[in-house]
N, C-alpha and C positions, 0 to 999 in steps of 0.2 A: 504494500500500500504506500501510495507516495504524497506525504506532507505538504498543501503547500505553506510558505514561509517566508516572509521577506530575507531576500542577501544578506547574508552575513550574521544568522539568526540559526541556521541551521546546527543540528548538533551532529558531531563525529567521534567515530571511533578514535578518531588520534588524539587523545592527550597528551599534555604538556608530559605526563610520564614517559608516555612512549616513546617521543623523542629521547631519551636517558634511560632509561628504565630497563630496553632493551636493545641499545644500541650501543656501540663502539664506533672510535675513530680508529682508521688503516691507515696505515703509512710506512715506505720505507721498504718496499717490496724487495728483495734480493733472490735470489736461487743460488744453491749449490749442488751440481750433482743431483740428485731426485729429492734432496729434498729446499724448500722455502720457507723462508725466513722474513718475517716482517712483525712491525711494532704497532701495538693496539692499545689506544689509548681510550681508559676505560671512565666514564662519567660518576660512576656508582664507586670509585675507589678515590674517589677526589680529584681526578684527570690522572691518576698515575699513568705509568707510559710500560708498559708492560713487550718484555720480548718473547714470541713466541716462532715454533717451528710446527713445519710440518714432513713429518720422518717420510721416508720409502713407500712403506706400510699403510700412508692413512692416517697415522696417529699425530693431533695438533695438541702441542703441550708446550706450559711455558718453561724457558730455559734455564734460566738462574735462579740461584739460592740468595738466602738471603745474605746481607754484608754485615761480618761478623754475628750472625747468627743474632743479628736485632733489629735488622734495616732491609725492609723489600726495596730491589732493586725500582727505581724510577728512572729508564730510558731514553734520556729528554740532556738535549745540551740547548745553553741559554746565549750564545756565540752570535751577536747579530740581534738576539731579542728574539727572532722568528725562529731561532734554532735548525733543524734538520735531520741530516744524517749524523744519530749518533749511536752508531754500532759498526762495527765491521766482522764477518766470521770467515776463515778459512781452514781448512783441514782442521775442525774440529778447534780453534782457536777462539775465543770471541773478546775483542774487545769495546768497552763501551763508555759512554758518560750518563752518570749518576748526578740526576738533577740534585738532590737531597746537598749536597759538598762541593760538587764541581768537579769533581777527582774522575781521573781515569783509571779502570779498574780491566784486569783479564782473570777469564774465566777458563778453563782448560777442560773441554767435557771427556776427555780419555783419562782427566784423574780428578775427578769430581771431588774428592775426599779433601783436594788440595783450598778447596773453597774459591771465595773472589778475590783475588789479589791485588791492594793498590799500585799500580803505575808512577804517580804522579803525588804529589808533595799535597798536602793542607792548605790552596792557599788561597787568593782570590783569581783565578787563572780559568776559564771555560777552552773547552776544547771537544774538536768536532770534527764532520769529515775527515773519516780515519781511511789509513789505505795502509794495510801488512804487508810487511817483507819478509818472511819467516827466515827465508835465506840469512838473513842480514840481526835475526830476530829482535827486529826493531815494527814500531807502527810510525810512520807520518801525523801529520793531524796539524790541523790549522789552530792556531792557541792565541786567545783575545787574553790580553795580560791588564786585568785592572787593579795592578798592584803599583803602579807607577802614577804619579803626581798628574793631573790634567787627564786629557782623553786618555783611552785606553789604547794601547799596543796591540796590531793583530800581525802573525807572523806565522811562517812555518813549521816545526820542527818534529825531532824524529826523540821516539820515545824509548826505551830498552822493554823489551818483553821478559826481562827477569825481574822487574821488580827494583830493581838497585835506584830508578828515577825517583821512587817515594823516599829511599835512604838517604840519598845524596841528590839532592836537585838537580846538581852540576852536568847529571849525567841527561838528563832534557838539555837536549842540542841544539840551538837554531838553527835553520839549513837556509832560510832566506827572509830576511827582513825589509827590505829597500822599495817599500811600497804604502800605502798606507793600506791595503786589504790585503789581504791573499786567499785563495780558496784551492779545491778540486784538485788536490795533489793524484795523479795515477801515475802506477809505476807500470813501464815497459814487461812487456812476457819477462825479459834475458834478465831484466832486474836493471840492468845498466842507466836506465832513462829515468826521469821523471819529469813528468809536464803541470802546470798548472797555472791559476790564472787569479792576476790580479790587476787594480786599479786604486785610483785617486781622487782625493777630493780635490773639485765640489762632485765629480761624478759618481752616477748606481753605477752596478755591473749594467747595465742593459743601455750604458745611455756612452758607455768607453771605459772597454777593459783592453786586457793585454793578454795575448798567451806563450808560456814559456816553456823552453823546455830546457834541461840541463843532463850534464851525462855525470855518473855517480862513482864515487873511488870505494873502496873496498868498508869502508866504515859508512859507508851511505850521506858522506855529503856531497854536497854541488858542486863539482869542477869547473865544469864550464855555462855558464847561463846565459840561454842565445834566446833572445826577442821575437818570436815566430811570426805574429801579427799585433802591431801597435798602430794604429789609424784612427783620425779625427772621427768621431762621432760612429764607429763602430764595435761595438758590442760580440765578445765570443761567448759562446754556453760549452761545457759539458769535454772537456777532453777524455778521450779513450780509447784505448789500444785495442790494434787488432789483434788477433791471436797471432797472426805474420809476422809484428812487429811496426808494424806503418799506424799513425796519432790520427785519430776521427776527430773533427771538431764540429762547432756548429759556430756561425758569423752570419749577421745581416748588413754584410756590406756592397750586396745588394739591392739594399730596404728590404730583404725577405731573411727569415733564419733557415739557412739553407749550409747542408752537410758538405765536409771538405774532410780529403782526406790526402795524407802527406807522408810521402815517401823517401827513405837514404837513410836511418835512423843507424844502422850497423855499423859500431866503431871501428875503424880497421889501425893496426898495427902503424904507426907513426905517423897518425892524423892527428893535426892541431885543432882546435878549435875553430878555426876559419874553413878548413878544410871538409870539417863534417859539414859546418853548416850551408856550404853551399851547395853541397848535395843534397840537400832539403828539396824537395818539388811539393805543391799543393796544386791540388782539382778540385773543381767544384763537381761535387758525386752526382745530384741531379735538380737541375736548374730549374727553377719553378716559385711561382706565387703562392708558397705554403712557407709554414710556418712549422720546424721541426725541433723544436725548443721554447721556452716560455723564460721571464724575467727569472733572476737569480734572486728570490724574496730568503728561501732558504735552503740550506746548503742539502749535497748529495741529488741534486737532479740526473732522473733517470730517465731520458726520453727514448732512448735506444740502447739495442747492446749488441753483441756477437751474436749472430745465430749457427754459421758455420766458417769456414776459414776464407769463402767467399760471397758470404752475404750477410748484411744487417736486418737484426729484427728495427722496427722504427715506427716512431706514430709523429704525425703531424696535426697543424689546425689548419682549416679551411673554411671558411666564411662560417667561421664561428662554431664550427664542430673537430670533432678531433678523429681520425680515425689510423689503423694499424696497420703495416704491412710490409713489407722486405724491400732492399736494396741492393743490387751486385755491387760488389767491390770495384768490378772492371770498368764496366760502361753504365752506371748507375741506373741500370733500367730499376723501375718503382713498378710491384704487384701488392694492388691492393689487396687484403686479407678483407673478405665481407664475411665478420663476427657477431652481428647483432646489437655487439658493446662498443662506447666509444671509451678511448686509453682517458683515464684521471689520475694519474700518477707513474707512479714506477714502471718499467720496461725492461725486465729482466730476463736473460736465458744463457743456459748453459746445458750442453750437448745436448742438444737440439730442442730443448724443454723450452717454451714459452710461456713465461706467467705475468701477468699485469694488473695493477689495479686498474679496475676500471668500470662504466655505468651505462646504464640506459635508460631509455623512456621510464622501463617498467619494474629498474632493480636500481635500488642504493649502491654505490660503492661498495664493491667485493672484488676478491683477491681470486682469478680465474686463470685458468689452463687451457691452453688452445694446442691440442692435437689433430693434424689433419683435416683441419677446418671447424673442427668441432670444439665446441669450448664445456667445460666442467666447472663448479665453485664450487672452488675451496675454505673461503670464510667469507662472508656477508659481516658486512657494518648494521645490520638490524635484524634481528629476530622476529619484527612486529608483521604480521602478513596482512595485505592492503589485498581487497578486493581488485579482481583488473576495473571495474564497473564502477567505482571511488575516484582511480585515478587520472589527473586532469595532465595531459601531454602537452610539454612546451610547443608551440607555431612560434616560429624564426619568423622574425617581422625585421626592417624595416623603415624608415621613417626620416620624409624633407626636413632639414632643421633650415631656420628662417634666416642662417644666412648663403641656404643655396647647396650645401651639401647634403650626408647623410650620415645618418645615426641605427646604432644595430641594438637589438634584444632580444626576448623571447616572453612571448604571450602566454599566460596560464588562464582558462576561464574557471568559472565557480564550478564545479563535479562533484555530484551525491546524489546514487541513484533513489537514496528515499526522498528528495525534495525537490521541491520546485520553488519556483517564486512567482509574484502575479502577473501579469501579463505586461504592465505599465512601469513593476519595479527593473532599477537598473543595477547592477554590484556596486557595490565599493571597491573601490583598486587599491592597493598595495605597492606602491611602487620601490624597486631594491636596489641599491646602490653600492657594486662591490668595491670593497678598500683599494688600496695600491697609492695610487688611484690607477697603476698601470695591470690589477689585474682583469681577471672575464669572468662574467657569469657563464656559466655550463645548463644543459637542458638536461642532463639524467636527472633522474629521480630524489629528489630532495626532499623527505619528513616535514620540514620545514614551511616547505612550500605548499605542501599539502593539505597542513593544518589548516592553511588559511584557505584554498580552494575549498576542500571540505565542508567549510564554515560557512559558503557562497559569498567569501571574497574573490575578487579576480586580482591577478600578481602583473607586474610589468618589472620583469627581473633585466636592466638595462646596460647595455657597452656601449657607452660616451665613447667620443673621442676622447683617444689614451688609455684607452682598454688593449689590451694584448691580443693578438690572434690574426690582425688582417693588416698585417706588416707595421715595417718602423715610422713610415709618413703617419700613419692612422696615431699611433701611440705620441708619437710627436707632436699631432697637432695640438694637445693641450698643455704643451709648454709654454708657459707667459700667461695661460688664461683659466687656470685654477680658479674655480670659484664661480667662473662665468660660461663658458664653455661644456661644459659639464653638466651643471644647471638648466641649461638652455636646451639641450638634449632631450634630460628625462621629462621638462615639462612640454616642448613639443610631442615627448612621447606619448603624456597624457593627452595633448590638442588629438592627434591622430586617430585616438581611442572614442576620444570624445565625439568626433567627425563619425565615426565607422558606429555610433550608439551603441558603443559595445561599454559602456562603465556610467555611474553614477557621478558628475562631475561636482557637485555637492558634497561628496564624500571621499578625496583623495587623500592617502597619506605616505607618506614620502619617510624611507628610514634606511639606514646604513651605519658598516660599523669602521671605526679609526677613520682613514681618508674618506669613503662615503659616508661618516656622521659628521664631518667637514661639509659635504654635501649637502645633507639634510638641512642641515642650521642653516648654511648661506642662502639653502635653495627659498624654506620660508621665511626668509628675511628680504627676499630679493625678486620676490614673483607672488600673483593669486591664486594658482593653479590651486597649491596645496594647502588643504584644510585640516590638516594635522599632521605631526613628523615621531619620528624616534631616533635618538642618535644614541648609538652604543658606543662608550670610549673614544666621541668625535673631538674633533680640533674646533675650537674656540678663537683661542686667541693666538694668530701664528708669530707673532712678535715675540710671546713665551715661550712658544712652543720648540722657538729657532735659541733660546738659550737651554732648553730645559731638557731635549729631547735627545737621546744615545746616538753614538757616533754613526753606527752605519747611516741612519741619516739627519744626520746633523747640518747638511748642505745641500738637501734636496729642494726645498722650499728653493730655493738660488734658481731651479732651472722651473719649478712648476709657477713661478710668480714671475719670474723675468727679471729679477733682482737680487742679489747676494746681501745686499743691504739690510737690516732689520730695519734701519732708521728710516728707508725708503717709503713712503707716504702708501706703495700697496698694501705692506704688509697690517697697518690699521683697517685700509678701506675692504681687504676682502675679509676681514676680519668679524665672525658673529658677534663677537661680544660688543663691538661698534656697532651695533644694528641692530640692538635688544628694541628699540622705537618701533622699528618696522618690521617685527615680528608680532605678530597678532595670533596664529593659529594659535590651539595647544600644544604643547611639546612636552616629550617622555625623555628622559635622561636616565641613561643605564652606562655604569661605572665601574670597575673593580677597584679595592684600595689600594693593590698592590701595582697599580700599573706604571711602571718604570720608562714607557714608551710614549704614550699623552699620558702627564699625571692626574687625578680625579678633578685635582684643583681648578681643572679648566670646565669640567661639568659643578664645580660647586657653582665658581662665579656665574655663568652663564645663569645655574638657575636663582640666585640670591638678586640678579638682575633682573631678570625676569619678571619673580615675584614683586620688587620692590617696584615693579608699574602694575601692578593688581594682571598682569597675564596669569593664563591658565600654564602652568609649570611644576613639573614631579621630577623627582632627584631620587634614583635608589641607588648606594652604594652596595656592593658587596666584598666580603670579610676572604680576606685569601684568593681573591681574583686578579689576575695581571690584566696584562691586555688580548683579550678573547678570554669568554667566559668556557673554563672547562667541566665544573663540579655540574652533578645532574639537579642540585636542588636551586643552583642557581638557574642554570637552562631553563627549565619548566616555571620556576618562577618568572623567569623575565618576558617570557612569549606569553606565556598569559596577564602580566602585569599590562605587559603592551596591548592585547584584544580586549581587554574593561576597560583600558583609556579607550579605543577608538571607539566602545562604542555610548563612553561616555562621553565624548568629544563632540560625540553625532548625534546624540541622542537618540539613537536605534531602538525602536519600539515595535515589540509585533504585534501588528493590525489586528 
């Protein structure tokens, strides 16, 4: 029997629980040999970061014991704030970062008895992106040093896999400092090589990095460090060897991120360093308007890997989707793999195994197998089973912005087969605005999103210009127009909606978290579209925010404002907190108090100003959250704190 009910009145199966309750975060996909390795970050344990395998056999179990027999391992490095990859395993070796200390720890699963062993000294030091040498029985790892006066130190070094690092410091080596980043250390098959990539401020990785490589003397440091690709305003992702010995990279200096591979790597017997490098040759593997790499936000990007000794496994983006499929080595011909799923993270294989996180229309994020064209899952990120007849399928839209270009997203309408609505009612829209601001929204299957279709809200999940996915001009062009550009997008996105009668234009409300709650505030501060907002953990005031905020980016404001200045007159004018007057809707502020990235400070003020012009304004902190909310009681409370404001914003009444 089917209810009818005004939009957004509808009830669903999805609870704020469900979201949490029986879901997990994936990340971090690896393979070795038949079995997979990846970290699941669990909402019901307070976000712990949890390492898990899955054996030969079938059997998914977690791998560590606890440290010193008091301490669940937490599998999370804080390197960048956004952390990453922070595990590495080989032949049974595993080493890792232990959010709880900072400390590097190895585990040795052939002598388990031996327990977790620390690496690394007590101190204030993160470290990340690990790459083993067992050869050498040393780990790489990229080590952000905030034990030094002023910003913090990020550099490379190589670590002893006996343990003597925690004894004696002295014995943590630096192998390259001379940059202000460094990341992605891979070591060559023969051992000899190592490549890796860094940059400088004011620059991200994505906007001008550098890629190196170096040849290594028998203690494993850098002999020689040769500059493989340094050019204005281009960006490398992802170095990684072939099983031959020739360095895959990924570079948009093209304006596309598009695969190179590079050949001469074999030291021979009375070569100088001038001599190896000019045996170096680079090819572009295959030349094309995709997109085979994404921004370096956090370390250990997996978008490809080895699939046999002449072809890559590989996923790209393409007008706004992502999809899998192999590359020759030789003449870079591309077969597409048609899997059903689109790749969301990791791209891993070894002998011949294929495993990738990845999502579709009708599945959350899960960690799958593709043999033969046929794909298997191995873990799902939810337990909760969704009707197929519940769920509402993004339509890729889209949409003229008014000054002559175009703008992309994806459409969710309201779906629930018990309800309807009246004939004259129209949804309320949701409109999402993901962070970066250089990341993408994706169309797989989101809980999240759902909740709110379910509810017969309709969603407009939005890629502004400077979103990722449809080259570097696209991402580009919202350099210098932060605040306005942007803006200007998601509420054309609503006019479109509004034109096509497909949403309630009376009832919009506009929310995003970190750089999209940048967005949110500016957006109703600076337009009438939207009639309510949410900012999770947004920027307020970016004049604060440019003295207050962590080094990795401490100099971005510089390229997204057009101004390195603080003092420069934008950084007030695009500024919410200067625009508390001409904010009228209501607004939801959601915060953690731990957040080291925006500090809460900037959602106090904003709402203490608010208030003090009689606006409609709510302020919830929460206890043990950084930036991005991980605990499940926090989750559930905030998405539902957020659906009683809108519908007390609207005053939603059923007829």
């Amino acid at each position: 029997m089917v209810t009818t009910r005004q939009f957004g009145l509808w009830d669903s199966p999805i609870t704020p629980d469900e979201l949490t309750g029986r879901s997990v975060v994936l990340s971090q996909v690896r393979v070795e040999g038949k079995t997979t390795w990846w970290v699941e970050g669990r909402p019901k344990q307070g976000g712990r970061n949890v390492l898990l395998r899955r054996t030969r056999l079938g059997v998914t179990e977690e791998v560590l014991p606890m440290i010193e027999d008091t301490t669940l391992p937490d599998v999370r490095t804080r390197v960048h704030e956004y952390g990453g990859r922070a595990y590495a395993v080989a032949e049974g070796i595993v080493v890792f970062s232990h959010a709880g200390d900072g400390r590097v720890y190895r585990y040795d699963l052939s002598h388990p008895s031996d327990g977790v062993v620390p690496l690394t000294e007590l101190a204030d030091r993160r470290y990340g992106d690990f790459e083993l040498d067992l050869v050498r029985g040393l780990v790489y790892a990229v080590c952000e040093d905030h034990t030094v006066v002023g910003e913090a130190t990020n550099y490379l070094v190589r670590i002893p896999l006996d343990g003597s690092g925690a004894r004696e410091p002295d014995r943590v080596v630096t192998v390259f400092s001379n940059s202000d980043f460094a990341i992605a250390p891979t070591l060559s098959p023969d051992g000899t090589t190592l490549a890796w990539i860094t940059w400088n401020h004011p620059h991200m990785p994505w906007t001008r990095s550098q890629l190196h490589v170096g040849s290594l003397d028998f203690d494993g440091s850098i002999v020689h460090d040769h500059t493989l690709i340094d050019e204005e305003e281009v960006c490398v992702y992802e170095p990684r060897w072939t099983l031959t010995g020739d360095l895959i990279h990924v570079d948009d200096s093209t304006g596309w991120a598009n695969l190179y591979r590079t050949e001469g790597f074999a030291w021979r017997e009375g070569d100088t360093a001038t001599s190896w490098t000019t045996r170096l040759r680079s090819r572009r593997l295959h030349p094309a308007n995709r997109a085979f790499s994404h921004p370096h936000w956090q370390l250990g990007l997996h978008s490809y890997d080895n699939l046999d000794e002449d072809h890559l496994i590989c996923s790209w983006a393409e007008d706004g989707l992502w999809h899998l499929g192999s590359i020759r080595l030789d003449n870079g011909q591309l077969e597409h793999w048609d899997i059903g799923w689109w790749p969301a993270g990791n791209v891993a294989s070894d002998l011949g195994r294929v495993v990738l996180l990845a999502d579709s229309p009708e599945q959350t994020p899960s960690i799958i197998e593709v043999t033969a064209g046929q794909t298997s899952v191995l873990r799902t990120s939810t337990y909760a089973e969704l009707d197929s007849d519940l769920i509402s399928r993004a339509e890729s839209i889209s949409w003229p912005t008014r000054d002559g270009e175009v703008a992309h997203g994806f459409f969710y309408s309201p779906q629930n087969p018990g309800f309807t609505a009246p004939t004259d009612d129209r949804p309320p829209l949701i409109v999402m605005v993901h962070g970066g601001p250089t990341a993408a929204a994706r169309p797989g299957l989101s809980l999240e999103k759902q909740y709110w279709t379910s509810r017969g809200f309709a969603v407009l999940d939005v890629n502004h210009r400077g979103s990722s996915g449809w080259g570097r001009a696209y991402r580009a062009r919202l350099n210098g127009h932060w605040g306005e550009m942007d803006i200007d997008d998601c509420a054309d996105g609503v006019q479109y909606l509004v034109d096509a009668d497909l949403i309630d234009p009376k009832q919009v409300a506009i929310r995003g978290a970190s750089a999209g709650g940048f967005t949110t505030l500016a957006a109703l501060a600076r337009g009438s579209v939207f009639t309510a907002g949410t900012a999770l953990y947004g920027v307020a005031d970016l004049r604060t925010l440019s003295a207050e905020t962590h080094k990795f980016e401490s100099r971005y404001l510089g390229r997204l404002l057009g101004s390195s200045d603080p003092a420069d007159p934008v950084y007030a004018e695009r500024s919410p907190i200067n625009l508390i007057e001409q904010i009228t809707s209501p607004l939801l502020l959601l915060h953690g108090r731990e957040d080291t990235v925006v500090p809460f400070s900037q959602a106090l003020h904003m709402k203490n100003a608010l208030a003090g012009l009689g606006r409609v304004v709510e302020l919830k902190l929460y206890d043990g959250e950084g930036h991005g909310f991980v605990k499940a009681e926090t989750v559930a409370d905030a998405i539902e704190t957020e659906r009683v404001f809108y519908l007390t914003a609207w005053a939603i009444s059923q007829p």
